[in-house]
C-alpha positions as a printed NumPy array, in Angstrom:
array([[ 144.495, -127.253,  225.439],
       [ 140.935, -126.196,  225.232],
       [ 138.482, -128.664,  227.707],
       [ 136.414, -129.092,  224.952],
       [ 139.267, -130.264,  222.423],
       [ 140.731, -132.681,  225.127],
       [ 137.664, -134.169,  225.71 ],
       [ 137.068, -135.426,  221.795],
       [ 141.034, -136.145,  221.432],
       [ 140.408, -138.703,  224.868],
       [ 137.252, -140.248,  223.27 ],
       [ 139.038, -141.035,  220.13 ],
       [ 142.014, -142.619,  221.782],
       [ 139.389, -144.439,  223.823],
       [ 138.077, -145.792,  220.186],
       [ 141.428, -146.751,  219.169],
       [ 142.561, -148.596,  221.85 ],
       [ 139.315, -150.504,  221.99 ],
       [ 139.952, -151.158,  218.304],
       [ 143.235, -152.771,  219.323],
       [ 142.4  , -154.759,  222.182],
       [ 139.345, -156.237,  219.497],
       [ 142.069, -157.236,  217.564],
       [ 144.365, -158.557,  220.214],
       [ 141.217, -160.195,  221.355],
       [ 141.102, -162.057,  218.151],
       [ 144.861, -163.067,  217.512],
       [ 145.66 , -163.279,  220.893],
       [ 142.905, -164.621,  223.386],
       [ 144.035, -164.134,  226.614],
       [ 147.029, -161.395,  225.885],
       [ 145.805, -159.038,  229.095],
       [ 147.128, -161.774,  231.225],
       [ 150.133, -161.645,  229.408],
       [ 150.524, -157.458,  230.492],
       [ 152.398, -156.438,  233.26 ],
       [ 151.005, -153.061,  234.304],
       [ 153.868, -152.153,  236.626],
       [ 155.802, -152.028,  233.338],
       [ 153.862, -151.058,  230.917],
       [ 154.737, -148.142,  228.906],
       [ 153.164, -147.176,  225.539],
       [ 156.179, -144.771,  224.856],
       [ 158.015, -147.669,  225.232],
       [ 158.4  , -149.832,  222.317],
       [ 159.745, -152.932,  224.494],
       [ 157.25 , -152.755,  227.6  ],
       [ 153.897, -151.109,  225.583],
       [ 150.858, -153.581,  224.794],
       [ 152.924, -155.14 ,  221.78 ],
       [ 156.374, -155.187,  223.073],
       [ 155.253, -156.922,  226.222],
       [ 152.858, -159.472,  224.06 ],
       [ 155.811, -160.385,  221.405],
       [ 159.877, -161.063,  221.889],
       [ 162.412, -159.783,  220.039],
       [ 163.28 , -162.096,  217.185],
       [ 167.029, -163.665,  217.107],
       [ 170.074, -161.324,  216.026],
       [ 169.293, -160.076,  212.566],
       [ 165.821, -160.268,  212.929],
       [ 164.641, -157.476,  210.571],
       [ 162.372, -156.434,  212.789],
       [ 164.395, -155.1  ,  215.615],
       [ 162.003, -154.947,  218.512],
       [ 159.715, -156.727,  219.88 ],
       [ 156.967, -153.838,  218.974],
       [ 157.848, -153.965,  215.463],
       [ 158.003, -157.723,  215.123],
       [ 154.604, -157.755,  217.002],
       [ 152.778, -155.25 ,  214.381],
       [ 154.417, -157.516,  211.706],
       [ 152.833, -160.753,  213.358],
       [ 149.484, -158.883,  213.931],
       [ 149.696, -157.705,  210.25 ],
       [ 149.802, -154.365,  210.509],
       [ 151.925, -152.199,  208.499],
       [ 153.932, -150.403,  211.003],
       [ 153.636, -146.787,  209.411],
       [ 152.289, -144.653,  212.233],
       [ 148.989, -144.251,  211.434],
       [ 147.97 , -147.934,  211.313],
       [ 149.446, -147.937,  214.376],
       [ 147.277, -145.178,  215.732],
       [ 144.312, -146.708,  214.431],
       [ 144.897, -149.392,  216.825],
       [ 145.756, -147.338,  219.883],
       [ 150.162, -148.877,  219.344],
       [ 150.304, -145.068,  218.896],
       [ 149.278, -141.264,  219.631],
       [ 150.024, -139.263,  216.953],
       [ 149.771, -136.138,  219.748],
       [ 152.594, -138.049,  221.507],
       [ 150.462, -138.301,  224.687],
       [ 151.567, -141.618,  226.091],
       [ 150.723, -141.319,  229.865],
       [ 146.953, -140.963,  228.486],
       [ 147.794, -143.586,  226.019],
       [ 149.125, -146.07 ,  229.14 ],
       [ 145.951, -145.28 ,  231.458],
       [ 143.712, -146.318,  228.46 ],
       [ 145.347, -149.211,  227.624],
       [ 145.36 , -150.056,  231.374],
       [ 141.986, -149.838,  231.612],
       [ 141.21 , -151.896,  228.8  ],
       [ 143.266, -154.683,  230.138],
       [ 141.972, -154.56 ,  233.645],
       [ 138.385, -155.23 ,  232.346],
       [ 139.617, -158.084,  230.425],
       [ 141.805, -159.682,  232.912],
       [ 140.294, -163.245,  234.212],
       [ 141.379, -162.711,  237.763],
       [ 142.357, -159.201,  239.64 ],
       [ 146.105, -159.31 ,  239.929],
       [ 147.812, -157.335,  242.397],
       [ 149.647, -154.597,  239.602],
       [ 145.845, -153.643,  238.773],
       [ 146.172, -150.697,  240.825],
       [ 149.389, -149.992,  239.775]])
């Protein structure tokens, strides 16, 4: 991918995930505590930002995962690109850059260092 290209797509992922931890910030004070970096995965819809921050609901839940019952709970339809807007998503598919941003963000909002912070 051209250096140039790369660079913008990086920024605006940057902007989205900041745009999600705002809102986290909001309906969730203190949810990078909550984050286990070891684990997390934004591919993965049960160890990414939301999965980690929200359980699956009981059998039958409608929601199926704990990502999905999370975007409900945070009020966001979970069509992809409301997800994207909020950094849940990449519509490139580029998770590993996805996971370092999101890491990032939650590393400068943690109260204390924990030991996964350089995970």
């Amino acid at each position: 991918m051209n250096p140039i290209v790369r660079k913008a797509l990086r920024a605006t992922m940057a902007k989205h995930v900041a745009q999600g931890a705002a809102l986290l910030d909001k309906q969730a004070p203190g949810w990078a505590d909550e984050i286990s970096l070891i684990d997390l995965d934004m591919s993965d819809p049960e160890v990414c930002v939301v999965g980690q921050l929200y359980e699956t609901g009981a059998i039958g839940d409608p929601w199926g995962s704990a990502y999905r019952q999370g975007l409900h709970l945070l009020n966001i339809d979970p069509n992809l690109d409301a997800a994207v807007y909020f950094g849940f998503e990449d519509i490139f598919g580029d998770y590993a850059e996805l996971t370092e941003l999101w890491t990032r963000e939650i590393q400068a909002r943690r109260s204390t260092p924990r030991r996964d912070d350089h995970a």
